[in-house]
N, C-alpha and C positions, 0 to 999 in steps of 0.2 A: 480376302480381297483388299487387304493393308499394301501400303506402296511395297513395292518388289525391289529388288537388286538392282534394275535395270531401270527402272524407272529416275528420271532426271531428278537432282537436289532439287529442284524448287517445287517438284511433282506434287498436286496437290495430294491429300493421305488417302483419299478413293478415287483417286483417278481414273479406275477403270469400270465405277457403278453409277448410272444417275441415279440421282434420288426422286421419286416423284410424290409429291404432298410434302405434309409435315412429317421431319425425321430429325430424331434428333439425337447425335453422339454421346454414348456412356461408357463410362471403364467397362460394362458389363456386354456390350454392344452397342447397335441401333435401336433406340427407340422408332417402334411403329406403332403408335397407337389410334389416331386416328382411322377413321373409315378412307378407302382409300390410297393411303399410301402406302408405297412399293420402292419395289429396288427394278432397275432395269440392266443388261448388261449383253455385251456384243462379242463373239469372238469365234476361233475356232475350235468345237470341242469334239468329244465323244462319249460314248458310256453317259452314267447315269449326273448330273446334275442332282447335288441335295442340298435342299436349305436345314439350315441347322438354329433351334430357335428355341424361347420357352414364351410359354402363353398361362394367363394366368386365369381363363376360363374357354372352355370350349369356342374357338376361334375360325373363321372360314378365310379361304382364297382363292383368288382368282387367279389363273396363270394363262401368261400369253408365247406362244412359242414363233417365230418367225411373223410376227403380224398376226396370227391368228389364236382367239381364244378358243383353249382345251375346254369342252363341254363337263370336263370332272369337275367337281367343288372341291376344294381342298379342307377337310377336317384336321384339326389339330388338338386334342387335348391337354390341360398340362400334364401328363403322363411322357406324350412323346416331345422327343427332342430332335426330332431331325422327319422332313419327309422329302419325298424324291420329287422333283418338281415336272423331270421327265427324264427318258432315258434314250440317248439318239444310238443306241447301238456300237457295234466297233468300227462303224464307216465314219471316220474321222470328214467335217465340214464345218461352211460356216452358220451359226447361226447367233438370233437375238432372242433374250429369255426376259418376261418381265410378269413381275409378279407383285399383287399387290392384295392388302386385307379387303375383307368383304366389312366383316365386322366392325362396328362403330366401337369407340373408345370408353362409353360407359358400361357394353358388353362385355370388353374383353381387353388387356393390357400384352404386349407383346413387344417381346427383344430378339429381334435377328443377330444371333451370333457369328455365325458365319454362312459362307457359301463353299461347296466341294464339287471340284471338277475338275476333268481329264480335257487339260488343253491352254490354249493362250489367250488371255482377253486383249481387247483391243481399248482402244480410249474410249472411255464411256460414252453413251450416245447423247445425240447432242441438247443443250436444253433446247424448251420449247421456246418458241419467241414470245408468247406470254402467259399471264398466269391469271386465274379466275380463283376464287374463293367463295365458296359458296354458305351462306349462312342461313339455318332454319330449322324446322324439329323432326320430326324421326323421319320424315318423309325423304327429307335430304342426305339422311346415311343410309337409303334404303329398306328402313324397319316393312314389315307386313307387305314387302314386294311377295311374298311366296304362302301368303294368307294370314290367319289372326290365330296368335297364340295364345288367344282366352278358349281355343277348343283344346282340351285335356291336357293340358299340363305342361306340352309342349318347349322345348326350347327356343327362347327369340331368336336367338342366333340363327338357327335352322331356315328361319321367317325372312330372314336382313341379307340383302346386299346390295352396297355401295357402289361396284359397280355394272350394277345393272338398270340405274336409276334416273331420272333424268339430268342431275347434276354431272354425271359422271361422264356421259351419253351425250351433253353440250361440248362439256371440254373437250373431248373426243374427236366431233366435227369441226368443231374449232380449230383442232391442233392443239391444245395448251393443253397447261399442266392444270 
């Protein structure tokens, strides 16, 4: 998702992804670590969509496909390095992909490498007209939305997500990011 051929000199270098939350550029990738933040993107595709990434402890996701979030949770190990975010078949159309961590940044650390897909993105979608930041303790990245991980052993991760929380759930109606 680096500027293309076709894209104008002055073309910003992701012109064609917003960013949502904290993200932040490395020779290695995007840093995603915070709870929350995501990649968004618009265009016309087909076949499978895959993010390509490495996480450096068992990592969750949220993805949203056209306006609507897929009920799957996305799991990522550091073992894997790529998962399919979804797969629109070979009926070529348009659509918007937005994907974002579940996982808070003390659970888990994460570089989106790339993005894979069959098709043409369009100018990133557009920012929000403002921005909220939300600050507090585990309740605000979500922790023990999904119960208490002092029963057996449990991973937090499994427990946490960001956005299903009330921080996430304001910006939401809000509009913002």
């Amino acid at each position: 998702l680096r500027q293309s051929a076709d894209c104008p000199s002055d073309c910003p270098r992701y012109f064609y992804v917003h960013f949502e939350g904290s993200i932040e550029e490395t020779d290695e990738g995007l840093r995603c670590d915070p709870a929350g933040a995501g990649l968004e993107f618009s265009g016309i595709m087909k076949g499978e969509v895959i993010l390509e990434l490495e996480v450096d402890k068992n990592t969750y996701f949220t993805v949203f496909v056209d306006g609507e979030r897929i009920d799957e949770r996305f799991r990522v190990t550091p073992d894997d390095k790529q998962i399919t975010l979804v797969d629109f078949g070979e009926e070529q159309g348009e659509h918007n992909v937005r994907v974002l961590k579940q996982t808070e940044a003390k659970r888990s650390l994460c570089t989106i490498t790339a993005v894979t897909l069959t098709g043409i993105l369009e100018e990133a979608p557009a920012d929000k007209q403002f921005y909220i930041e939300f600050i507090g303790d585990s309740i605000t990245s979500g922790t023990g939305i999904f119960g208490n991980s002092s029963t057996g052993g449990i991973d937090g991760t499994e427990l946490q997500d960001a956005t299903s929380n009330y921080a996430f759930q304001t910006a939401e109606a809000l509009g913002a990011d």
